[in-house]
Structures are given as structure tokens and as C-alpha cells.
DOGU-872472 format. One record per residue: residue in one letter; y, z, x of N, C-alpha, C, O in turn. Coordinates in pm, whole numbers, plus 50000, padded with zeros to 5 digits. Example, Ala and Ser with C-alpha at 12.3 -4.5 7.8 and 13.67 -1.06 7.14 Angstrom:
<sites>
A494315078051319495505078051230496705078051320496685084651424;S497755070851285498945071451367500035078751290501145080451341;
</sites>
This chain:
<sites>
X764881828054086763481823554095762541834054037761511830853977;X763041850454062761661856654030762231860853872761391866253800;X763391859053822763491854953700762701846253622762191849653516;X762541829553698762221822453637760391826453618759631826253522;X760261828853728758471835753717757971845153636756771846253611;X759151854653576758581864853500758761857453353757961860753266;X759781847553320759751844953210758221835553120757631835353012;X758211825853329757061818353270755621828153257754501824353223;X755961838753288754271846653319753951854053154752861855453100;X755691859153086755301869253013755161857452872754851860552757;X755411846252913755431831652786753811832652762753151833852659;X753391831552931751771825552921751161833652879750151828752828;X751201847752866751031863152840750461860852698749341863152652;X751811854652631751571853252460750811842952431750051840752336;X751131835852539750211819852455748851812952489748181805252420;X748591819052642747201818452676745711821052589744651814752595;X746201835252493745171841052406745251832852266744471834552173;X746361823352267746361818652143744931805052093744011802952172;X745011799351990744191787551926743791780152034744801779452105;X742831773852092742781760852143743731752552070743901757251957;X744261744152089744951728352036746251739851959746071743251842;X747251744152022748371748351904749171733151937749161725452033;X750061733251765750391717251743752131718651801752651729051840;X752631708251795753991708051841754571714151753754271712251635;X755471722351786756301730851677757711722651661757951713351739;X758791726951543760201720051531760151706351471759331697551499;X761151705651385761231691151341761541676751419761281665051390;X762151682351520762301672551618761791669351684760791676451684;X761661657651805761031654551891760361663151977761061672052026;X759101662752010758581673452124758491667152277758151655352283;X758651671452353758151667152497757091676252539757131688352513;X756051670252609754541675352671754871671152821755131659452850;X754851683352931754471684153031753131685153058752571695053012;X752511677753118751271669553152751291676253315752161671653389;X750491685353364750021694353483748551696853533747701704753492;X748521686653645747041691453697746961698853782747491698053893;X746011710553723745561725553817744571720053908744341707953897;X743861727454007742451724754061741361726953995740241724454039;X741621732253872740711740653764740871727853631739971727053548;X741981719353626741801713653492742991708453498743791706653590;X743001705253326744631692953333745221706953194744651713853110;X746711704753242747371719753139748141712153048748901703853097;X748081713852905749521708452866750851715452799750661719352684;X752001717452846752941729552855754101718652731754141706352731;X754821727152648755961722252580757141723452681756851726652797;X758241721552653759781724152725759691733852739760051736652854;X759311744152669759901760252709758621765952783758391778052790;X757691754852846756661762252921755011773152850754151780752896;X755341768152740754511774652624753181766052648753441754152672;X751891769052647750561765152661750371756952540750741760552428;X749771746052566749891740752404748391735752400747871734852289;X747601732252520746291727852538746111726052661747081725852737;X744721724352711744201721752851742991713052811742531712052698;X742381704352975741111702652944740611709153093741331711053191;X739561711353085738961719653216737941709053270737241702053197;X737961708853407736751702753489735491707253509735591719053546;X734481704253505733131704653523733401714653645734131713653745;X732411726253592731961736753702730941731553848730451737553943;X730961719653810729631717453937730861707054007731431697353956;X731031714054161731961707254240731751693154262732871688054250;X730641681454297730621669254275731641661354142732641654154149;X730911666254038731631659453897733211659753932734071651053936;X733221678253964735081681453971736071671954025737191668153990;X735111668654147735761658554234735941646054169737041640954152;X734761640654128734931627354014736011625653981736781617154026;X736251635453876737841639153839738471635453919738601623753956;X738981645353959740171645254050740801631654072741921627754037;X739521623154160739631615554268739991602054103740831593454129;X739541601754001739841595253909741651595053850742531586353851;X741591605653814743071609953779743961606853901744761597653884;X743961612754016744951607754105744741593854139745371591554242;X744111583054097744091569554111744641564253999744611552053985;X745271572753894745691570453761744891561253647745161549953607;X743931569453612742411566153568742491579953424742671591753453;X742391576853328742401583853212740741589053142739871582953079;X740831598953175739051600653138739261602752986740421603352943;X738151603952898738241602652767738291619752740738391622352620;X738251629052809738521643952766740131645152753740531651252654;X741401638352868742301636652934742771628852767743601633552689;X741991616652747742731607552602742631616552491743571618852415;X741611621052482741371627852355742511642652347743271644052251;X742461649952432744131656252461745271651352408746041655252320;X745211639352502746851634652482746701628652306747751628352242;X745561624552244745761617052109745831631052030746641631451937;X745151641352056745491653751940747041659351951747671662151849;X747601660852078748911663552050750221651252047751311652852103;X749941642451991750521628851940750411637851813751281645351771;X749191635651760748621638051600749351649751559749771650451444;X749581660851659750501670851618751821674751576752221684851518;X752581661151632754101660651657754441656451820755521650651825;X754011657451910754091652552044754301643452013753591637451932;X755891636452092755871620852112756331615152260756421602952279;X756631625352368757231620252443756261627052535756051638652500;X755561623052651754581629652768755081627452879755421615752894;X755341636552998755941637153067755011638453236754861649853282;X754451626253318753401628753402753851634153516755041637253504;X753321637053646753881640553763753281623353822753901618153915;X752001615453756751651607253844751881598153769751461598553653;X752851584153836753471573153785752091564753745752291558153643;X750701563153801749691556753795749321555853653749081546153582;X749331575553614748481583253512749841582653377749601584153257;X750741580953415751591578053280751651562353235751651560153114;X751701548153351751341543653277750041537353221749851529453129;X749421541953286747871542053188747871546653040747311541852942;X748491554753050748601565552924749621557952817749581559752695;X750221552252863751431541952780750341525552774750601518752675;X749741522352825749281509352823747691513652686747351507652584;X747181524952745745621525052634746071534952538745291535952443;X747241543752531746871552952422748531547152365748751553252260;X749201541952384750791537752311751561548352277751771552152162;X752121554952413752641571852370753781564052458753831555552548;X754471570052396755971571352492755761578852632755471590752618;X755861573952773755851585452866756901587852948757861580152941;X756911597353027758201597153170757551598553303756331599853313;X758201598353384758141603053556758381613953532758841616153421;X758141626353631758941634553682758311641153801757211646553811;X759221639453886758951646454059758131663454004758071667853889;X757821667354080757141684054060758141690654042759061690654125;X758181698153919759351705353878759121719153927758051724753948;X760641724753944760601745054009759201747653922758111747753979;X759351749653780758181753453694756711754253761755861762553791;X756941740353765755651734553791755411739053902754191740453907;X756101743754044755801750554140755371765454115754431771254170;X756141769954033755751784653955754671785953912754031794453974;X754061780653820753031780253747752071772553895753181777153923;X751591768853960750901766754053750751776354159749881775054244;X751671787254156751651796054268750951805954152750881817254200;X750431805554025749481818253972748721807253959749131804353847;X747941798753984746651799953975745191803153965744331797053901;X745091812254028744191821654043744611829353921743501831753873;X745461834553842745171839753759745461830953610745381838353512;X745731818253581745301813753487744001808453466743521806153355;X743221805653623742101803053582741021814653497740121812053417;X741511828553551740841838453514741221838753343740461844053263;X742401832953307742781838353198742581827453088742901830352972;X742011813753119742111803153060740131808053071739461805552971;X739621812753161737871816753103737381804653224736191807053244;X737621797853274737181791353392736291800853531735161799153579;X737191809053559736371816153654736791830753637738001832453626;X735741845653631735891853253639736651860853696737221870753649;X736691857053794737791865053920738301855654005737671845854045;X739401858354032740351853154113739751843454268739841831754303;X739201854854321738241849454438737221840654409736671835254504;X736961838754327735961828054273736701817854252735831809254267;X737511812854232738101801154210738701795354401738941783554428;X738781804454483739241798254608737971793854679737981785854773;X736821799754626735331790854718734901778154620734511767354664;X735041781154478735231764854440736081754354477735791742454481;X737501761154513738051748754547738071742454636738501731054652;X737271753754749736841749454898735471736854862735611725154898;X734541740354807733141731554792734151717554706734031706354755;X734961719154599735321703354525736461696954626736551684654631;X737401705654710738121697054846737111690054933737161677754935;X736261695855001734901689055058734751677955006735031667555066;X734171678454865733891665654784734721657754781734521645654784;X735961663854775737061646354738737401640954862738011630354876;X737031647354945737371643955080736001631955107736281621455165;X735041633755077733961625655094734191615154983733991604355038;X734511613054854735041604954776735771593954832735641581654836;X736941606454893737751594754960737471586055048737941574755037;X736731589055143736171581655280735421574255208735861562855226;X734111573555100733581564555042734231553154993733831541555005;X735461557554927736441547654844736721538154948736601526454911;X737121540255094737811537855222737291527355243737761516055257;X735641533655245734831521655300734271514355231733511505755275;X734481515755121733901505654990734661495054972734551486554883;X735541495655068736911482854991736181468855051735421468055148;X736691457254956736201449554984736771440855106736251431955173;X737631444755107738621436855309737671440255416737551433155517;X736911452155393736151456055534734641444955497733781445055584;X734461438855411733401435455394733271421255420732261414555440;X734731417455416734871405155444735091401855605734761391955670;X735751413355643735861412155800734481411155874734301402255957;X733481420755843732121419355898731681408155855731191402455952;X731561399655732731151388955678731691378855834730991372755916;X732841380255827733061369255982733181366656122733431358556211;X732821380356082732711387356204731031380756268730681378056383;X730291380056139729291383056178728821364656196727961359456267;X729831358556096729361342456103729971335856238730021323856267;X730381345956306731331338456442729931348356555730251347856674;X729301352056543727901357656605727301348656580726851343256681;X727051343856487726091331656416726191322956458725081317656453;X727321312356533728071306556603727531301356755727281290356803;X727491315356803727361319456890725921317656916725661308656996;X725161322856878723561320956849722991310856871722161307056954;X723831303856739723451288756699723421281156833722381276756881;X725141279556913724921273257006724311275857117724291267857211;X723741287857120722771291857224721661286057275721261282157385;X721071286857096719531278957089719921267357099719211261957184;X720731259657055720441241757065720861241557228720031234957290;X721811246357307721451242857435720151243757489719751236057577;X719441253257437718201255857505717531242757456717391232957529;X717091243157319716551232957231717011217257313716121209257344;X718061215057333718421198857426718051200557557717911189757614;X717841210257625717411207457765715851209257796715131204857886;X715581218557674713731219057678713681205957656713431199157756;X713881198957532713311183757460713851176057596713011170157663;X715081176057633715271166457704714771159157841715221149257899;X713641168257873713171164657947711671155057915711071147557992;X711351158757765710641148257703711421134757635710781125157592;X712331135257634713361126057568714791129857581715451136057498;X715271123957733716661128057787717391121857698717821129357610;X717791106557687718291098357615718671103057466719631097557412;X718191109657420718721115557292719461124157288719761129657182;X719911127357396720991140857431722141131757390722611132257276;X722421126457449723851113657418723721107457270724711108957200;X723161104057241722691097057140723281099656995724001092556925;X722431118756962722821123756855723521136956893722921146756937;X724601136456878725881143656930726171158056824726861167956850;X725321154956689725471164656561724301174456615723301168556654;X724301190656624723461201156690722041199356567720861196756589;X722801202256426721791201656339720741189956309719551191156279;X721601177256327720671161156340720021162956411718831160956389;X720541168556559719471169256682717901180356623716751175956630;X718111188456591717101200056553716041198156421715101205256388;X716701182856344715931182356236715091169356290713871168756274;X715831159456354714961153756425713361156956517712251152656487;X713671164256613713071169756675711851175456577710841168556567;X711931188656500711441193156410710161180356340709001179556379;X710781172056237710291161556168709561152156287708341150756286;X710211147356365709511137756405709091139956547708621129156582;X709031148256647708061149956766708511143856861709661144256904;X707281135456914706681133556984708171116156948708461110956840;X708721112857095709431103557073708781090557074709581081457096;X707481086657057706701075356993707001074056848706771063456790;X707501083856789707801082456630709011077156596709161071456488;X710131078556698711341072856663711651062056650712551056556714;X710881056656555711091041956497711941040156401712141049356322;X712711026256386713831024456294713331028756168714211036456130;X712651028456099712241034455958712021048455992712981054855948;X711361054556039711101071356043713131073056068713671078455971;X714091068756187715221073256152716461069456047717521075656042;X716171059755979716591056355901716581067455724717431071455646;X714861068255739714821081155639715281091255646715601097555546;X715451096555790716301109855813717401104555768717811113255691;X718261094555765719551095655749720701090455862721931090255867;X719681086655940720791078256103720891066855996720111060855922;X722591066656031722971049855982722301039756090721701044256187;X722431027156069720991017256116721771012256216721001008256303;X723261009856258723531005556407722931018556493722561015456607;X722811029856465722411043156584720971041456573720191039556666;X720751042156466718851042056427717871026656544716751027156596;X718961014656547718011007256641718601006756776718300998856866;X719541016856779719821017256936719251030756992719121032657112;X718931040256893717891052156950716661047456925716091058156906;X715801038756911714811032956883714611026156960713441027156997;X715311017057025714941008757136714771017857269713781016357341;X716041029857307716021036757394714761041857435714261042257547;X714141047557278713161060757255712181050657335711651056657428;X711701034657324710921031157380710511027057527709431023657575;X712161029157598712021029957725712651042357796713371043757895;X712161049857716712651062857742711711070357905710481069357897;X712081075057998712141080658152711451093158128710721097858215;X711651099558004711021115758007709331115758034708491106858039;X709291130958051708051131058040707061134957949707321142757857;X705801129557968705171135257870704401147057787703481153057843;X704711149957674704271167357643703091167957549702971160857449;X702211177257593701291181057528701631184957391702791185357349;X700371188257308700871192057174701581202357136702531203957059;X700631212357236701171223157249702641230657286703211241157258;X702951214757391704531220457388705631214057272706741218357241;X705031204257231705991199657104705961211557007706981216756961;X704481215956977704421228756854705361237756913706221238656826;X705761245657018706841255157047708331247757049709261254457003;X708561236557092709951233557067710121229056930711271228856886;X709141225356853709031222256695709751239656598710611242456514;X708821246056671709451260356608710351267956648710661278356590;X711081262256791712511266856774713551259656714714651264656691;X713181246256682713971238656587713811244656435714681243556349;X713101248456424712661254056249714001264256266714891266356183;X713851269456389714311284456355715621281856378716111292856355;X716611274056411717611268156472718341265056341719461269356313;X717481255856249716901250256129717851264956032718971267355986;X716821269756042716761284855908718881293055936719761295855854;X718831293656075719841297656160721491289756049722581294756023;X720991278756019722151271455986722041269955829723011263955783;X721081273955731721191275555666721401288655606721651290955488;X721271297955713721931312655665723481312555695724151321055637;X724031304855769725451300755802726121293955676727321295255653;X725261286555595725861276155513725811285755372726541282355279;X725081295655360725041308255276726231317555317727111320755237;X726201321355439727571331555449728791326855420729631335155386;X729151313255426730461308555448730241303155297731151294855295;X729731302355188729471303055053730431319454983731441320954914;X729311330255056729111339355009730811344855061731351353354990;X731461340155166732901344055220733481340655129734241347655063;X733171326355106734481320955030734911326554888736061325854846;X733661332954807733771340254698734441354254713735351356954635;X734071363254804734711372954879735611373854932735941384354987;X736551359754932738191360154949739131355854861740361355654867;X738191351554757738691347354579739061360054562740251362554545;X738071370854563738151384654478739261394554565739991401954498;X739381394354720740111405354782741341396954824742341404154824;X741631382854862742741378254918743181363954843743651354854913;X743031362454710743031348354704744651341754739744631329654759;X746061348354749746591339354787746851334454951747491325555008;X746071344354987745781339755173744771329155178744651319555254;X744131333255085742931321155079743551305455040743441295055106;X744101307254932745351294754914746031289155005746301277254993;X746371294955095747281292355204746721289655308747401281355368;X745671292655371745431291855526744121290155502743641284455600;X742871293555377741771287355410740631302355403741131311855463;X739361305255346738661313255333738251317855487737901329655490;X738201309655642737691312455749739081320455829739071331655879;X739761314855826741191317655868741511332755837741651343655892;X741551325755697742141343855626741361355055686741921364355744;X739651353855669739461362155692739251370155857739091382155877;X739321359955949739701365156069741051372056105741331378056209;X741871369655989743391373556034743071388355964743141398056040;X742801390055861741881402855848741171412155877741351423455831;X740011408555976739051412456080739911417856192739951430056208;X740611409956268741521412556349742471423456292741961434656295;X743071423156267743831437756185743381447756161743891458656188;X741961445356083741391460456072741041457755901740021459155834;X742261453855874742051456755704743101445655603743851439655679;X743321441955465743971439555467745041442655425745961434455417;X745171456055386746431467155417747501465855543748731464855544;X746321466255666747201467255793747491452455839748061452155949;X747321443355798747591430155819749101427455712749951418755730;X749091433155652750121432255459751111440755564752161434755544;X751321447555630752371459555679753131455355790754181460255832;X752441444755837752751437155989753931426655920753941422755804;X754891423456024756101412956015755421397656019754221396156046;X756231387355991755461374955999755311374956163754271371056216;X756601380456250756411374756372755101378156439754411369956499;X754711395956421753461396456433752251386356402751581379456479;X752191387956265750991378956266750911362956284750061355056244;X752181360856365752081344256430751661347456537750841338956572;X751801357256630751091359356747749641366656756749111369156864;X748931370256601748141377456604747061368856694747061356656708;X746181377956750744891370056806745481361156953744801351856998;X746891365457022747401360557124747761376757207748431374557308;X747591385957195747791396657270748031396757381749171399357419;X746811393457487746651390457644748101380657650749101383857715;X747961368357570749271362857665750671368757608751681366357675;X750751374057523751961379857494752131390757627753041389857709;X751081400857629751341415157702751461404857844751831412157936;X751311393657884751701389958028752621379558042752741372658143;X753291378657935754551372257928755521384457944756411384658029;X755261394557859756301408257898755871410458007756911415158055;X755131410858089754611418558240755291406558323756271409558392;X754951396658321755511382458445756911378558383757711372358455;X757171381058283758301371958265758281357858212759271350558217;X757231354558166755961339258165756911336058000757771343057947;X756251320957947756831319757818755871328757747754691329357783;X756561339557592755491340457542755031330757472755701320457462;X753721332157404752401325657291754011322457174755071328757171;X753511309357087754111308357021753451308856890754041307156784;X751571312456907751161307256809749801319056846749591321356965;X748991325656749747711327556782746561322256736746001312356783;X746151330056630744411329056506745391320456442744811317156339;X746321315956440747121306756297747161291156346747641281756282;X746371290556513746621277556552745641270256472745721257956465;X744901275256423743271268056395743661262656290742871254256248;X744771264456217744781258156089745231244356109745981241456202;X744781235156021744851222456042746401214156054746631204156124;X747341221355967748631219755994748851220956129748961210656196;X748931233256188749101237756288748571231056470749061228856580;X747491230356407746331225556500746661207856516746361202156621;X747121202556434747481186956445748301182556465748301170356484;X749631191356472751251191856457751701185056606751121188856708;X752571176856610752891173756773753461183756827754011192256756;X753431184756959753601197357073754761199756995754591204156881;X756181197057048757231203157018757511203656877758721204156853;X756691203756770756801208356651755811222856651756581230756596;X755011227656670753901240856676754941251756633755241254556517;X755351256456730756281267456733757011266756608756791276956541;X758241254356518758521259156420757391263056322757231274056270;X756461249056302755391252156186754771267956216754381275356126;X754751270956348754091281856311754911294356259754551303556186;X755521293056291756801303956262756891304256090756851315256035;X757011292656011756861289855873755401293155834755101301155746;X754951289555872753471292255832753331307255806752911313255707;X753731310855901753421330655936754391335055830753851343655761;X755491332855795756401332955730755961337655550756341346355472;X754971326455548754571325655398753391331155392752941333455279;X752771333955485751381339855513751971354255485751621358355375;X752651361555547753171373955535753321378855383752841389655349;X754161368355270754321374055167753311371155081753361376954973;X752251362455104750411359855076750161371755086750191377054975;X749841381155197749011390755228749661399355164748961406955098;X750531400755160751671411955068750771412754952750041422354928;X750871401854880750911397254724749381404454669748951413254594;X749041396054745747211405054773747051419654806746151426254754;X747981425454902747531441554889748001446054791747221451754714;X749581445154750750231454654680750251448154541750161453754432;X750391435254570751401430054392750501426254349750261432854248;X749361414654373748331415654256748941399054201748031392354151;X750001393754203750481380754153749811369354204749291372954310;X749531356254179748961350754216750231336754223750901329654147;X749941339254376751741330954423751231316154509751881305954529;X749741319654550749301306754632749861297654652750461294354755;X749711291454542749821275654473751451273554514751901262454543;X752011282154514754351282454484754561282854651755471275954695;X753791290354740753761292854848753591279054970754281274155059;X751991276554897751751263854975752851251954955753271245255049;X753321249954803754171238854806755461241854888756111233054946;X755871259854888757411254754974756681250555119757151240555173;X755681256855180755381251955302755431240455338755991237655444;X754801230455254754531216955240756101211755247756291201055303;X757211218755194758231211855196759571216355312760651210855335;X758991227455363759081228055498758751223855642759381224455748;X757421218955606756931209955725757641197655690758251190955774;X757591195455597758191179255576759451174755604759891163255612;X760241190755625762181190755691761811192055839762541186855924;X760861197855867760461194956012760731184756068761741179056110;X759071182256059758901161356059759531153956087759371143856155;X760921160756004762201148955965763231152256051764041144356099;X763181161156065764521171656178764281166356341765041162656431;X762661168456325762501170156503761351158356480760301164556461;X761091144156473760621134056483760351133956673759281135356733;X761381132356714761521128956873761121140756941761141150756869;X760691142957079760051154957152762201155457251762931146857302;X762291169157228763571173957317763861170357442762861172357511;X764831165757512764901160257630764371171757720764541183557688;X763561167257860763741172157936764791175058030765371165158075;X765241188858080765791193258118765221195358278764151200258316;X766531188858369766011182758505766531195058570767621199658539;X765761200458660765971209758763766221207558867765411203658951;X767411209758886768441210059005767781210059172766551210759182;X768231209659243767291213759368767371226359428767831234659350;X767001232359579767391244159558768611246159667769331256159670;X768681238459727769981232859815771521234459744772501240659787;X771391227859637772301223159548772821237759476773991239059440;X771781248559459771941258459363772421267659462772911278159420;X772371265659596772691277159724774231268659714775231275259686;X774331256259735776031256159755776531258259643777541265059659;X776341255959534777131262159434777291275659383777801278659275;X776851282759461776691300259457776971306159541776541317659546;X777841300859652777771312159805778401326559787777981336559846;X779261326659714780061341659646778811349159591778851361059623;X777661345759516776951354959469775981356759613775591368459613;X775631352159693774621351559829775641363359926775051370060011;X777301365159904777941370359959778211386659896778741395459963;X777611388659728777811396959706776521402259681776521413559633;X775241396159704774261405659727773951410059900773021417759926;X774821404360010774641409560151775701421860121775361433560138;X777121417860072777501431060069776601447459992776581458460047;X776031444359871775371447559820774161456659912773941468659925;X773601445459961772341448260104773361459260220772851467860291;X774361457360217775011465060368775371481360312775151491460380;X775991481360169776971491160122775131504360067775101516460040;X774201495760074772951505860041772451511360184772351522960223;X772171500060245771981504560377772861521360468772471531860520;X774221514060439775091526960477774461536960442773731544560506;X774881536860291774451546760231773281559760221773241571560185;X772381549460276770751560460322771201565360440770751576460468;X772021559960526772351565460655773111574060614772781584660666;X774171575760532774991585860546773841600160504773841611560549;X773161595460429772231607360340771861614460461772251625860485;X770711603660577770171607460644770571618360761769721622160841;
</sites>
């Protein structure tokens, strides 16, 4: 080893002071080791000889830029313009430490590249740092290069957490997070909204059963002297409801309200109103936001779905890492953790019941569909974190042709299974009733003998 260090030190000795850009030497093929310092990117021949560098911006923000670029395997144009002058030289073969950054380098610049794990070398030459930076003109002294690298670690460290939280899975989780608040809201106010009105017009509680019909009504037309077959007809009541809330409205029991109180229940309907059209915007604005971060989950289970199975997880990394069986029980926790505690059946199904397959399926079919469902959902979420393929469409049809062997398999619900009495289960067991008294006697002894 301290062989190999003196050879690479007294190489760099000669070749550090040499040309910027020296060209590939030999008629034959060259190979370029491709090495990022904390100071810059190095480029070394086979025998460890300096052949070029590019250096990072002295102001620790930018440095970090870098960095945090290159290790995402991101080719900056100082990094291309490198690798295209020693092509131009005789270089044909480049050799990366980062699989990202070689093939980038093979896809935009058309160089031949390789892998290679961190070589002894490359450990060598990283343990002088401090003095190639001094010797490459980066930093004066040695100690100067360990408080820069302290201020550009800082930075990439903040890079990173930015990157973290910039992803678009977390954005979608709050997105539904926040429309299931909205939800919530919504039905808040229209309870309020039907029991304020309803005491000016009870009869319409039954009547119009839709939260939003109820609130635009109200809103538009007041005072229930207006609910005449033409005023509901223009809203949009089909005309068997329109002259049977019309006749009601005229022998309607409520009481009567000043203007003043119609103008305040008028403007919590507005606002009830506004409430549902910021709902009909988010679940717009979701559905585009699961095109871009999940579309073959979105294929499969639906833009609301997906993204709660998301939310719930955390991310959709940590949802992609989970087994199918997991995420068939996702969003069933409580009864799982008290099926292990009692002994109880567990959940066969969680957040995956809502889907319409699922949700419509006869009883003793749930459990397989869901099991299939989760099944294909699993290599969805996969596809979307890691692979990038767009499998939706191949996914949904085997599903489709799995429910359909269902269907066909289990048509009929499983016999019930008749439980014995408990009479019946004592005479057919007296040997085991005989070997838990012995059992009961041989412990008993036993504490006595202790005692």
C-alpha cells in the first residue's frame, strides 16, 4: 500500500505542474478514470497520470449545486466539455465511479463508458487531498480546504432536505389530505345550513337529498313562497320532484323568517356554495398531480384512492417498499393490531375497500379480489417509484381477468359450518379434560414441593 502511495504521489509530482488539457498518449486505446474530489472532478489515465480536472466554484452554495447535480448523475457543461476534449485527444473509453453519471455521459456525449466500484487508487489519491487541492491552485493551504468543505457539506445537506421536500408524492398527499378536510367542512355547514332553513321549510329536508341542490336552492330562491314549479324547474329539479316540492312548499308547517334571517342563511349557502367549488378545483388539480407522480396507480385504483394510499404511507417510496399483503390491509391497523391482541379474524381489506371493484364485490368474494387487487397495486407503485414504465393499462386488464376467474370459481357463498354444542365437544374429549386436571395437580405439587 505505501508502495502504491509513493508511486501515485511521485506520478502526480511530475504531472500536476504540467499543460492544462495533456492529450491521451500511445497508439492504442486510452482509458480515463473519471474522480470526484470535494474540490472538483479529476481526470487520471491507467497509470494514474493527471490528464485534466474541472474545479468547483469557490463560493460554497454553487459548490453544492454541483455536487448535489453530479451525484444525481446530471452532466454540467464544464464536466461535457472535459469529457469532449479528451475524446478529441485519443480518449475512448471513460471509466465512472457513478452508474447515473456514466450513463448520462454515454446517452448526451456518445463515449464508450464503464462502472467501477472505488478503486485502492482512488482511495489513495483521496486520502491526499488536502494536498492536491493546494497543488492543483484551488486553495492555498491545506487547512483551508477543510473549512470549505465544512460550509459546501452544510449546503448539500440543505439541498438535500429541499430535494426531499420538493418531491411531488408529498404534494399530493397534502392535496388529499386536505380535500378529505374539505369533506369534512362541507358536511359540517350543510348540517347546520338544513336545520337553520328547516325550520323555515322542514319539508325540504326529505325532499332534496343532494347537499349542493339543497344550498343552491336555498341561496337562489329564499323565502319558500318562491318554490314554484317554474322557479324549480329552472334550477334543474326534474318536474315529477319540482311539483311535489311545490305543492309541499305550499303547505309547508315552518315558520316564518324575516329578511334578515334569509340574508344570513342566504350567505352561508354562498359560502357552502364557494366550499364546493374549491373541492371541484382540488380534485381537478389531484388528478393532474397523479398523471405526473403515479400514473400507473392512477390507472389502477383511481386519482382519490391512489392518493390516500400515498398519504397514508408517508410517500410514494415508502408505499413502493411495502408487500402487497401490507398494502391490502393498509388504512386497517386498529383491527389488524386487535386481531393479534384477541385472537379476532384479521381485516381482510383496508383504504383498497373504497374501490368500486372491491366495494361492490359479494361478501365471500372481498378477500380474494382484494388480495389481487393489492397484488397489482404493489407492482403499480413499484413501476412509478423506481421503473418509470407505464404498465397501467397491462395491469388493469390481468385484474379484470382475474376477477372474472373469481366470479366464476366462487359464484355460490361457502357452506356454513355448524357448530357443534358444548355438551357434545365435552363427551368427545374426556382424555384431554383428564390431562389438563392431571396437568392442574402435577403444578400444584410442584409449588408445594418448592415451598
Amino acid at each position: 500500500m505505501n508502495r502504491l502511495a509513493t508511486n501515485v504521489r511521485n506520478k502526480l509530482n511530475v504531472f500536476i505542474k504540467t499543460v492544462h488539457g495533456i492529450a491521451c498518449n500511445g497508439a492504442g486505446a486510452m482509458k480515463v478514470v473519471i474522480i470526484r474530489f470535494p474540490f472538483g472532478v479529476v481526470a487520471f489515465d491507467e497509470e494514474n497520470n493527471l490528464l485534466d480536472k474541472v474545479l468547483f466554484p469557490k463560493e460554497p452554495r454553487a459548490a453544492a449545486k454541483a455536487i448535489v447535480e453530479i451525484e444525481a448523475g446530471k452532466i454540467s457543461e464544464e464536466l461535457s466539455a472535459l469529457i469532449t476534449q479528451l475524446q478529441n485527444a485519443g480518449c475512448d473509453t471513460f471509466v465512472f465511479e457513478n452508474a447515473g453519471l456514466a450513463g448520462e455521459a454515454q446517452r448526451r456525449l456518445n463515449v464508450k463508458v464503464e462502472v467501477s466500484k472505488p478503486s485502492e487508487v482512488g482511495d489513495v489519491l483521496r486520502s491526499r487531498v488536502d494536498r492536491f487541492a493546494v497543488e492543483m491552485g484551488f486553495a492555498k493551504r491545506a487547512g483551508e480546504l477543510s473549512l470549505w468543505t465544512h460550509n459546501v457539506s452544510m449546503e448539500v445537506a440543505k439541498l438535500r432536505v429541499k430535494g426531499a421536500v420538493e418531491k411531488r408524492d408529498l404534494v399530493v398527499a397534502q392535496a388529499i389530505q386536505s380535500l378529505d378536510d374539505l369533506d369534512r367542512t362541507v358536511n359540517l355547514f350543510m348540517g347546520r345550513l338544513r336545520e337553520w332553513y328547516g325550520i323555515h321549510f322542514p319539508e325540504l329536508d326529505r325532499l332534496i337529498e343532494k347537499h349542493e341542490t339543497y344550498a343552491r336552492l336555498v341561496l337562489n330562491l329564499g323565502d319558500r313562497e318562491n318554490f314554484s314549479l317554474e322557479a324549480l324547474e329552472k334550477e334543474g329539479i326534474p318536474e315529477a320532484k319540482a311539483e311535489a316540492t311545490a305543492k309541499v312548499a305550499e303547505a309547508s308547517m315552518g315558520a316564518d323568517f324575516a329578511e334578515t334571517d334569509l340574508a344570513q342563511i342566504q350567505a352561508l349557502s354562498k359560502n357552502v356554495l364557494d366550499l364546493y367549488e374549491l373541492r371541484k378545483g382540488m380534485e381537478s388539480y389531484l388528478d393532474k398531480a397523479m398523471d405526473e407522480v403515479a400514473p400507473n396507480t392512477k390507472a389502477l385504483v383511481g386519482s382519490l384512492l391512489g392518493a390516500r394510499l400515498i398519504a397514508v404511507a408517508g410517500s410514494l417510496q415508502n408505499l413502493a417498499v411495502r408487500p402487497a399483503s401490507t398494502i391490502q390491509v393498509l388504512g386497517a391497523e386498529k383491527a389488524l393490531f386487535r386481531s393479534l391482541k384477541t385472537g379476532a379474524r384479521p381485516p381482510k381489506h383496508g383504504l383498497i375497500f373504497q374501490h368500486t371493484l372491491l366495494h361492490d364485490a359479494k361478501k365471500w368474494q372481498r378477500g380474494k379480489i382484494a388480495r389481487a387487487l393489492a397484488g397489482k397495486l404493489a407492482i403499480a407503485v413499484r413501476a412509478d417509484a423506481f421503473g418509470g414504465r407505464d404498465v397501467g393499462d397491462v395491469l388493469k386488464a390481468n385484474l379484470e381477468k382475474r376477477l372474472e376467474e373469481i366470479r366464476e370459481k366462487y359464484k355460490e357463498p361457502p357452506p356454513i359450518k355448524e357448530k357443534k354444542p358444548m355438551f357434545e365437544l365435552r363427551e368427545q374429549r374426556p382424555e384431554r379434560r383428564e390431562q389438563r386436571w392431571r396437568e392442574k395437580k402435577r403444578r400444584k405439587n410442584r409449588r408445594a414441593g418448592k415451598g
